[in-house]
C-alpha positions, 0 to 999 in steps of 0.5 A, a space after each residue: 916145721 911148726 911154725 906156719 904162717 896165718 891163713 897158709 897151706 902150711 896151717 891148713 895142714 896142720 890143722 887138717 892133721 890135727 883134727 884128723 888125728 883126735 877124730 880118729 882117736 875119738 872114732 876108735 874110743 867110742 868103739 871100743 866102749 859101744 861097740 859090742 865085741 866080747 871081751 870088751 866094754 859093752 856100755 849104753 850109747 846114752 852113757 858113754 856120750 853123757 861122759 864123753 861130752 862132759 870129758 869133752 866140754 871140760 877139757 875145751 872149756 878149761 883150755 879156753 879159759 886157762 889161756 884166756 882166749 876169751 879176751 876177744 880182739 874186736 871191731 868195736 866194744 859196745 857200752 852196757 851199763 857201766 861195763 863194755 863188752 866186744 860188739 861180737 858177742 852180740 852173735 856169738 851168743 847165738 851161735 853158742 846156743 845152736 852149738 848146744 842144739 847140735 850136741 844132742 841132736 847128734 847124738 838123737 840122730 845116732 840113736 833113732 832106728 836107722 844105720 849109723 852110716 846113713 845117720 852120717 850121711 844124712 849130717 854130712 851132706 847137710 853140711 856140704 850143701 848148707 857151707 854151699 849156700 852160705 857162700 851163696 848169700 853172703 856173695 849176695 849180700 856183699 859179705 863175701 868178696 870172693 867166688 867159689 872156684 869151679 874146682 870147689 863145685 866140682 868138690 861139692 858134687 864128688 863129697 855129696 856123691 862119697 857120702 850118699 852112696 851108702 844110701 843107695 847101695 845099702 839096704 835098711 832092714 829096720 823098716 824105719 821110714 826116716 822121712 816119714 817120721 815127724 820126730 826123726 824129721 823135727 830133730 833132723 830140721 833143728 840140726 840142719 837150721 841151727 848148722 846153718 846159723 852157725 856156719 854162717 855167723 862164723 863167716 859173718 865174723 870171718 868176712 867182716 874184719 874191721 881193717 887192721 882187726 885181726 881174726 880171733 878164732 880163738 876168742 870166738 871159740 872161746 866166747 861160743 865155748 863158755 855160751 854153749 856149755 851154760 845151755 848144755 848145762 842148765 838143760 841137763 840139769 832140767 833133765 835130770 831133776 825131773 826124769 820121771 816126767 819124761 816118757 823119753 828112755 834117753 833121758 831115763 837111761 841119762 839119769 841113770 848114767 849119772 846115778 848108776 854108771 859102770 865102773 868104766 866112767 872115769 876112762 869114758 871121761 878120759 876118752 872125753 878130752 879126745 872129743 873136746 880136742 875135735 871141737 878146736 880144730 873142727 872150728 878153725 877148720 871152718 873159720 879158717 882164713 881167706 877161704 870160702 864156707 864151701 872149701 872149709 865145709 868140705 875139708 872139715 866133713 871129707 876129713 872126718 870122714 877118712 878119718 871114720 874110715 881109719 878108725 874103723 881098720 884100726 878098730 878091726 886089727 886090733 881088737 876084730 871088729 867089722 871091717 869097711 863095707 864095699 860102699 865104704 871103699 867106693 865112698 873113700 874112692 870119691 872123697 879122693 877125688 873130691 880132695 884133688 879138686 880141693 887141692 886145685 882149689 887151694 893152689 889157685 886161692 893162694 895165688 889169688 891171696 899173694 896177688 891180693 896181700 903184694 
């Protein structure tokens, strides 16, 4: 039943269950720490994603290293000095370093005065269009050989619809005028730009196999994990020597999240591993094999998003938090339809690899 082979449905399935399933363990954790309701924890934002994400970064860093997944296969080793390293690294790093600057930004997004829906929409439609237009330029440029099926247009039209309609049906009692924020709209441009760069240097990596190169996705995880989780590093620890020089209350209340936590700490870590186990799958999803950014964007966000759903029911029946709105229904409605234009999608690339690999 587990066995599948490389870049088949099979292993799109299980990558989609997988993801689906620590997404929705993450969904459910965070609520129940943040979320507020009596009887529960009712911890800061800025604390339980500070150990979270550590929970998250150890856990993704040690499997890596443990497995040694960093011994990348490459198309060809470069000489350094006396040392010679994989000529993939050369952009790898990059992409590590956007990595580090889309865990904080998301996390910034969720904090600025704006429903945490609308922050969702605002992130994932970014992504479905910028995965869109990734495959627009490398189709340009020569990189990519395939073309986006007409299915998976249609698919990025319903998915931009599912998560847009939170928008416009719901009201912002705050007064908050996101664009009209020069701060809001800075983080905003530094998620979106350091997305587009990642996307797109992992279907650079995906789309420029040497013949008889196999695509490491692991090795690139790996290499992407151990450079992203330096910066994350090195940053937090510029951040926290230095919090009285800031006059941002993030980093005030990051510092005292490590020197003054609540005694649920230890379990906010715990809760960690769930998100480190997203970051595997969220990343295979997006490089998975023989398939366009804009179908593995697409699957990648409309999971995440039924899984949010999910989240939020289980959320409700166990421990009676809110339950979905209407618009979060008539989101669900058209995220439906959008994954039956992706299904169409995926049996005609399968028939078009099988014509390929004859």
């Amino acid at each position: 039943m587990w066995h599948t082979e490389e870049g088949s449905t099979g292993r799109l399935m299980q990558l989609c269950f997988f993801y689906f399933f620590f997404y929705v363990l993450t969904g459910v954790t965070a609520k129940y720490f943040t979320s507020g309701v009596p009887g529960l924890p009712h911890l800061s934002q800025i604390e339980y994603l500070t150990y979270n994400t550590i929970g998250g970064v150890a856990i993704a860093l040690s499997i890596a290293l443990a497995l040694r997944w960093y011994k990348i296969k490459s198309n060809q080793l470069i000489p350094i000095g006396k040392i010679k390293i994989p000529i993939e690294l050369l952009y790898i790093i990059p992409s590590g370093i956007c990595t580090a600057v889309v865990i904080p930004t998301t996390t910034i997004m969720y904090l600025l005065p704006i429903p945490v829906m609308v922050a969702m929409v605002i992130m994932r439609g970014s992504i479905i269009i910028v995965s869109r237009l990734i495959d627009a330029i490398q189709i340009k440029q020569g990189i990519l050989k395939k073309k986006v099926y007409w299915e998976e247009e249609c698919a990025v039209i319903f998915a931009v619809l599912a998560i847009s309609v939170d928008i416009f049906f719901s009201h912002d009692a705050s007064g908050f005028e996101f664009i009209h924020s020069p701060a809001a709209m800075a983080i905003l441009s530094s998620y979106i730009v350091a997305y587009f760069i990642r996307i797109y240097i992992m279907n650079y990596y995906k789309n420029t196999r040497g013949k008889g190169v196999p695509q490491d996705n692991k090795g690139f995880f790996a290499l992407e994990q151990i450079c992203a989780t330096t910066v994350i590093l090195l940053v937090s620890i510029i951040l926290f020597i230095n919090p009285e020089h800031s006059t941002l209350d993030a980093v005030i209340q990051y510092h005292k999240a490590l020197t003054a936590p609540t005694s649920h700490w230890p379990w906010e870590i715990v809760a960690g591993t769930a998100f480190g186990a997203v970051s595997f799958f969220s990343v295979f999803l997006f490089m998975f094999k023989g398939r366009t950014a804009t179908f593995t964007g697409l699957v990648n966000r409309l999971t995440s998003l039924v899984a949010g759903t999910l989240a939020t029911l289980i959320f409700c029946f166990i421990w009676g938090g809110k339950y979905p709105s209407f618009t979060e229904w008539l989101s669900l409605a058209a995220i439906l339809i959008a994954v039956m234009f992706l299904s169409k999608a995926e049996k005609k690339r399968v028939v078009e690899l099988k014509l390929k690999n004859s």
